[in-house]
C-alpha positions as CSV (number, residue, x, y, z in Angstrom):
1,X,-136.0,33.9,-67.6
2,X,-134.9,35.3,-64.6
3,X,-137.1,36.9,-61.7
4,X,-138.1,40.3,-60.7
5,X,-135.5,41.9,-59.0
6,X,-136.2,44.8,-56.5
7,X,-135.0,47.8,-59.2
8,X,-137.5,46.1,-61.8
9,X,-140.4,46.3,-59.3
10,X,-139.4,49.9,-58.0
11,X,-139.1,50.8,-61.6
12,X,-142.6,49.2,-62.5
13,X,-144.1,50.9,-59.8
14,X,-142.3,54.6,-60.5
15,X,-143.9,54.2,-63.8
16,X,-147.9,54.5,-62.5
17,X,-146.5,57.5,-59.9
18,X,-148.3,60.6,-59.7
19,X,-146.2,63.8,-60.0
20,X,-145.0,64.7,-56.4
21,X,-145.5,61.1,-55.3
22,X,-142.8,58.6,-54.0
23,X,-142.9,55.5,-53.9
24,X,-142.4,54.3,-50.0
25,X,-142.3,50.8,-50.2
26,X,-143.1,48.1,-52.3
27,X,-143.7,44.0,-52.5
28,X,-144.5,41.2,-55.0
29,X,-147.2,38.9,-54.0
30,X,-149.4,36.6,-55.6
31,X,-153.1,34.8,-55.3
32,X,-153.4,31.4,-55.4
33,X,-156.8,29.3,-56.6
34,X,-158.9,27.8,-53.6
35,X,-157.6,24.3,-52.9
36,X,-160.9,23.1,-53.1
37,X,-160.2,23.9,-57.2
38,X,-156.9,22.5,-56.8
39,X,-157.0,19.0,-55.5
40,X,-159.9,17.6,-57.7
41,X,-157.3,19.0,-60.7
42,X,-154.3,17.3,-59.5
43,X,-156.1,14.2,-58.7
44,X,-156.7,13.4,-62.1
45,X,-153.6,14.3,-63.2
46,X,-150.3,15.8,-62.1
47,X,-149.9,17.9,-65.6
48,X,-153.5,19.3,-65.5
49,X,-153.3,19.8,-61.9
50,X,-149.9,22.1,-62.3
51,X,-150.9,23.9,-65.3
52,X,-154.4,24.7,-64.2
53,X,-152.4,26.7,-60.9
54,X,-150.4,28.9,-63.0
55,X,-153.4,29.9,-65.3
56,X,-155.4,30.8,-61.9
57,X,-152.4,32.2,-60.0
58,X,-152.5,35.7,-60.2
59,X,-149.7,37.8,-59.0
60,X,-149.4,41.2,-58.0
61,X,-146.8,44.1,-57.4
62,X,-148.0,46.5,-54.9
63,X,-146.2,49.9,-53.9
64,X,-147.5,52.4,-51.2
65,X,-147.0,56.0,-51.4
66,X,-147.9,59.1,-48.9
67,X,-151.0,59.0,-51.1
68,X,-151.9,56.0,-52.4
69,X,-151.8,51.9,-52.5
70,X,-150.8,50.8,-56.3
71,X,-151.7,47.3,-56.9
72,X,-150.3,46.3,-60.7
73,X,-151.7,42.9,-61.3
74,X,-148.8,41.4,-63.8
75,X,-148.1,38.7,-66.1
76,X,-145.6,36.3,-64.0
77,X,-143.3,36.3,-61.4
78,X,-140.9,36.7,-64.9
79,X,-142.6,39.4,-66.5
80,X,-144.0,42.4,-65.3
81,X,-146.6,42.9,-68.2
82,X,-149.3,45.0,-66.6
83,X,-152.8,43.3,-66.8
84,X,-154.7,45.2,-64.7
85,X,-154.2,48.6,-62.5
86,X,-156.0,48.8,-58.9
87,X,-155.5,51.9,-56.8
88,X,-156.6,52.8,-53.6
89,X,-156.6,56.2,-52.0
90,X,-155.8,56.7,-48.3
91,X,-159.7,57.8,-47.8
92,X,-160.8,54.7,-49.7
93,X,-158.5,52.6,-47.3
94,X,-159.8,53.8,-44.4
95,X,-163.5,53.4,-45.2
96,X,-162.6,50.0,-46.3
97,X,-161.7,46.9,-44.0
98,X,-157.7,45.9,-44.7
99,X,-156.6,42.8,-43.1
100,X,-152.9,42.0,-42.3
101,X,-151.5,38.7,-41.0
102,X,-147.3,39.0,-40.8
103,X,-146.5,35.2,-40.4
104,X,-143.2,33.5,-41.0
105,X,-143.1,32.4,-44.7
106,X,-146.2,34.7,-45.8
107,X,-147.5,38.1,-44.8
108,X,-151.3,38.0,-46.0
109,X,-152.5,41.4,-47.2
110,X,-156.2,42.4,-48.0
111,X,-158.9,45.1,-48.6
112,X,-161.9,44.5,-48.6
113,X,-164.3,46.6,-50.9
114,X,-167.2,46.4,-52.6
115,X,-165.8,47.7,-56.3
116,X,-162.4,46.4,-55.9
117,X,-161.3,43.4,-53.3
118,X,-157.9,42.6,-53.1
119,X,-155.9,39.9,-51.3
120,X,-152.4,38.7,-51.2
121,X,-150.0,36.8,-49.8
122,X,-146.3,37.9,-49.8
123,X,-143.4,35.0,-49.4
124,X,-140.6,36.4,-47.9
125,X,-138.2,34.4,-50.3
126,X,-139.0,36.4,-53.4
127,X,-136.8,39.3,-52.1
128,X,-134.3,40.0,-49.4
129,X,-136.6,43.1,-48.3
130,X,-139.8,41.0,-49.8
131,X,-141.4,40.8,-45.9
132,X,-139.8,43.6,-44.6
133,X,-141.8,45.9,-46.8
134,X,-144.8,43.7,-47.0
135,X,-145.0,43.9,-43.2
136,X,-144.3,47.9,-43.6
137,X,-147.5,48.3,-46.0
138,X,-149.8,46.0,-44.1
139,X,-148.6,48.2,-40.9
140,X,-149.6,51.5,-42.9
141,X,-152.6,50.5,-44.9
142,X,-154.1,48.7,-41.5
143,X,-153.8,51.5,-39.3
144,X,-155.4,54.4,-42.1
């Protein structure tokens, strides 16, 4: 099955859009278990080890708009099957703490908030424009 492309995502994303809203920019990233939970796994066994990440990996597709941060927690990097809908307001931004590192394979994306945490890290390899709008949300979200 192939990957998400860029017009899947912005389609995805258009689909949770409020009327009036556009969709500025827009990323695929995912959350990995601690490696504290991973090691013990893959030192009993390669198989458990591997299959135990993908169950706990969860991966996200994340648009901003003049209004909004959509965070669309989906299936797999395959399958954009919604499993869970997180959205943040610009006021809920700024009373919350966001965190942005842009480094060279990942740009790490948070918020931290008491009824809804997110955090993220963005590989610049899923997309050609991956970082570039990673970087462009983390800019906009960190400085609200």
């Amino acid at each position: 099955m192939p990957k998400l492309t860029d017009e899947l995502v912005q389609e995805t994303l258009s689909a949770h859009l409020q009327d009036g809203e556009a969709l500025k920019h827009w990323a695929f990233g995912i959350k990995q278990p601690s490696i504290l939970l991973m090691v013990p796994l893959f030192a009993l066994a390669i198989l458990p080890g591997v299959i135990a990440t993908q169950m706990l990996t969860k991966n996200y597709l994340i648009g901003l708009t003049d209004k909004r941060l959509i965070v669309l927690q989906v299936k797999s990097m395959t399958n954009a099957e919604l499993k869970a809908l997180t959205e943040y307001s610009n006021e809920e931004l700024k009373a919350s703490t966001v965190s942005f590192k842009a480094g060279k394979l990942f740009t790490h994306l948070g918020v931290e908030s008491a009824e809804k945490p997110f955090k993220a890290k963005f590989h610049r390899m899923f997309s050609k424009g991956n970082r570039e709008h990673a970087v462009a949300i983390g800019e906009a979200i960190s400085a609200s």
